[in-house]
C-alpha positions in Angstrom: 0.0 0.0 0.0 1.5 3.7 -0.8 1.0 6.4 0.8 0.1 9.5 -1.7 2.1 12.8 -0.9 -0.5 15.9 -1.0 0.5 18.8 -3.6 0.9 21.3 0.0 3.4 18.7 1.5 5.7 18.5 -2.3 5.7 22.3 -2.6 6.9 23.2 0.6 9.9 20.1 0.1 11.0 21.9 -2.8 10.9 25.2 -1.3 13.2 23.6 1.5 16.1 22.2 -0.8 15.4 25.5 -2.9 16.5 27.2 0.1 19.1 25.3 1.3 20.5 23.6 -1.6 21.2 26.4 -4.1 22.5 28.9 -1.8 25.7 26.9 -1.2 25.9 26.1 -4.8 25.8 29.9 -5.6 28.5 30.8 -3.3 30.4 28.1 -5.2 30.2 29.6 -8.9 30.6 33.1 -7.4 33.8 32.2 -5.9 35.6 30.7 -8.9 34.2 33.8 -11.1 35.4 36.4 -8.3 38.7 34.2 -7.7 42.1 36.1 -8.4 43.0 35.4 -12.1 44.9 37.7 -15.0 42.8 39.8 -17.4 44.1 39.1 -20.8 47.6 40.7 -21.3 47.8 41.9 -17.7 51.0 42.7 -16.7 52.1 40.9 -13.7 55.8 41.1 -11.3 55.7 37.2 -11.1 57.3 36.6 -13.9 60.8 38.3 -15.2 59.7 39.7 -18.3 55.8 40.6 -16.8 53.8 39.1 -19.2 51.2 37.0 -17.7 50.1 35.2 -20.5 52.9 33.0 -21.1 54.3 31.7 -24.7 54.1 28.3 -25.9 57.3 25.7 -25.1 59.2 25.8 -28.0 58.4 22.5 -30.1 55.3 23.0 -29.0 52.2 21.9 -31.6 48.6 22.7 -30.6 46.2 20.2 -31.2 45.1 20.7 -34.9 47.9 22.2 -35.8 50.4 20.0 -36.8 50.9 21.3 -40.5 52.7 19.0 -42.4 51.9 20.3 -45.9 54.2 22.6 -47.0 52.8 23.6 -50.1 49.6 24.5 -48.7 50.6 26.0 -45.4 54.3 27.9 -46.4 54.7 28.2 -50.1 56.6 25.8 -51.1 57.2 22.5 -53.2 60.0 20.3 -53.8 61.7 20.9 -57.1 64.9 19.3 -58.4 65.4 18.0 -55.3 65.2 21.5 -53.4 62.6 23.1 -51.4 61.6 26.5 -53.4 58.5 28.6 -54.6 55.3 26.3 -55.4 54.7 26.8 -59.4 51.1 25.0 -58.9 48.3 25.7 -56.3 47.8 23.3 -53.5 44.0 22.5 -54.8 42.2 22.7 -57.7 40.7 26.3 -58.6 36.9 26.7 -59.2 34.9 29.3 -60.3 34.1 29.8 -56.8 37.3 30.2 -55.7 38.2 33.1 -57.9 34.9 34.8 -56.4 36.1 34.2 -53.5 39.6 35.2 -54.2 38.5 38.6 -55.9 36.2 39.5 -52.8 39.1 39.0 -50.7 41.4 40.8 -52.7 38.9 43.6 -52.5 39.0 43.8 -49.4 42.8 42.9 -48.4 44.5 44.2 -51.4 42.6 46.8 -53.8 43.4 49.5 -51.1 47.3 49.8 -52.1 47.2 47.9 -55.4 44.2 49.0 -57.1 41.0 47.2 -58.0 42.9 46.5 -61.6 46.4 45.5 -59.8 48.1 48.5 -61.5 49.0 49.8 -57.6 47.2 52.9 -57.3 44.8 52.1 -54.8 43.0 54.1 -52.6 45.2 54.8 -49.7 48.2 55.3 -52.5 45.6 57.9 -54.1 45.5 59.8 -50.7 49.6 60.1 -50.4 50.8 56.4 -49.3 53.8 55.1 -51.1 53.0 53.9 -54.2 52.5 50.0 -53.9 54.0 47.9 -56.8 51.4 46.9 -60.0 51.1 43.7 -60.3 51.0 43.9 -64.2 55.4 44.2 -64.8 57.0 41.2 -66.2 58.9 40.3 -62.8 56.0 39.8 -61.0 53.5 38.3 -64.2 56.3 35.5 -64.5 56.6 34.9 -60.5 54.9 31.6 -59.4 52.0 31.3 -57.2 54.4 30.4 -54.1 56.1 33.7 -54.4 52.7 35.5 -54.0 52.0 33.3 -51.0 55.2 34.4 -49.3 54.7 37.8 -49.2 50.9 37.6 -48.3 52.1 35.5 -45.0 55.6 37.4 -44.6 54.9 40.7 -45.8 57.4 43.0 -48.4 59.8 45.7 -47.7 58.6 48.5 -44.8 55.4 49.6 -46.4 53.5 45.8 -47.1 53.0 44.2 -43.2 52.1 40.2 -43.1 48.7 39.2 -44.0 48.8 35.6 -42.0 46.6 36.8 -39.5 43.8 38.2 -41.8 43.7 36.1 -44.5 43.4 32.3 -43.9 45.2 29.8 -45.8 43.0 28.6 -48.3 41.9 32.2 -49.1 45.6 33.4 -49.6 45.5 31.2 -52.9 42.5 32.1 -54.1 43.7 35.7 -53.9 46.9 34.5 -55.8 44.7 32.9 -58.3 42.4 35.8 -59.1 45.7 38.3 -59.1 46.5 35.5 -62.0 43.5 36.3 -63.3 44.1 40.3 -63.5 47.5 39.8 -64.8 45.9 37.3 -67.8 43.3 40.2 -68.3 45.5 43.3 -69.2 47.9 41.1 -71.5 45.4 39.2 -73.2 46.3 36.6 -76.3 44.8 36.5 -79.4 43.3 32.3 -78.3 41.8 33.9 -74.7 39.2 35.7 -77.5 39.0 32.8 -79.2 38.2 30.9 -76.5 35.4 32.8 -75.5 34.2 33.5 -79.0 33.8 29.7 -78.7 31.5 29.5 -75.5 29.7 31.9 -76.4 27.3 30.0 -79.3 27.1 27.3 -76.3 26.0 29.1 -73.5 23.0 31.0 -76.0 21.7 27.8 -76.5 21.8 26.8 -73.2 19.7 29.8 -71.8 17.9 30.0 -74.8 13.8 30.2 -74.1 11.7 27.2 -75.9 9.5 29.9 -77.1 13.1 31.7 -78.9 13.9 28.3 -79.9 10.6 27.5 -81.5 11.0 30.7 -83.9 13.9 29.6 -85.4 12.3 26.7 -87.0 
């Protein structure tokens, strides 16, 4: 046989372990939030050189970041038996990626180089130093992986590294469309061609039935 609690008797339980229960619980949380701890980048006298945020062991790897790619993550591929510029991309370039590259290039790059690469972007516009076009023979002949180390190490004492800002993967697709603007301004006489040839195709793909009908 049970005995069947009344709703009065329940109620004033949970009122009890409310008020008993939670409080120490509280005091608990509020004591490891208010508990002595740096701020980020507070100085402290502890240590020698006061930082208080203290660098990684050297050697050290974080979890995740163990990158053993070399043409992805620095630059580079082995050629002739030597470590030196990468001449290909790391991953095959879409459509997609050259959007992407150009909006980041936009935003990274147009402001000392120019939305047409020709380096007289805004900032140069407004008295900066001049940055360099990208559109003279030394730097339309470079290789991707040269591009890529000055976007993660930076160039002379007006260009700063990028590696913070831009992530890896976008760093080529901003090499690929700068590719791209180089490609545009010298043109061959096959690009035209080229797209002289897609362009019956791609009519008759969008064509309507109704513009299709009329022809026959």
């Amino acid at each position: 046989m049970t005995t069947s609690r009344s709703p009065l008797m329940m109620t004033a339980a949970l009122l009890f372990l409310l008020g008993t229960g939670c409080k120490p619980l509280f005091d608990i949380r509020k004591a490891m939030y208010d508990q002595p701890k740096f701020e980020p980048l507070e100085k402290t006298d502890f240590f020698g050189d006061s930082r208080s945020a203290r660098p990684l062991i050297e050697g050290t790897v974080a979890q995740g970041q163990l990158r053993l790619n070399s043409h992805l993550y620095e630059g580079v591929e082995l050629i002739d038996g030597d470590y030196r510029s990468a001449q290909t991309y790391p991953f095959e370039i879409t459509m997609e990626d050259l959007e992407r590259g150009q909006e980041m290039y936009n935003i990274h790059c147009s402001v000392c180089h120019g939305l047409s690469g020709h380096g007289n972007g805004m900032v140069v516009q407004r008295g900066y130093a001049k940055a360099p076009g990208f559109h003279r023979d030394a730097l339309r002949q470079a290789p991707p992986g040269y591009f890529y180390g000055v976007i993660m190490n930076g160039f002379g004492k007006n260009m700063m590294p990028y590696y913070h800002q831009i992530p890896v993967e976008d760093r080529w697709r901003i090499i690929a469309y700068i590719k791209t603007l180089q490609r545009s301004q010298f043109a061959q006489v096959e690009d035209l061609e080229a797209v002289d040839a897609l362009a019956p195709a791609e009519a008759v793909e969008h064509e309507s039935p109704e513009h299709a009908h009329e022809h026959h």
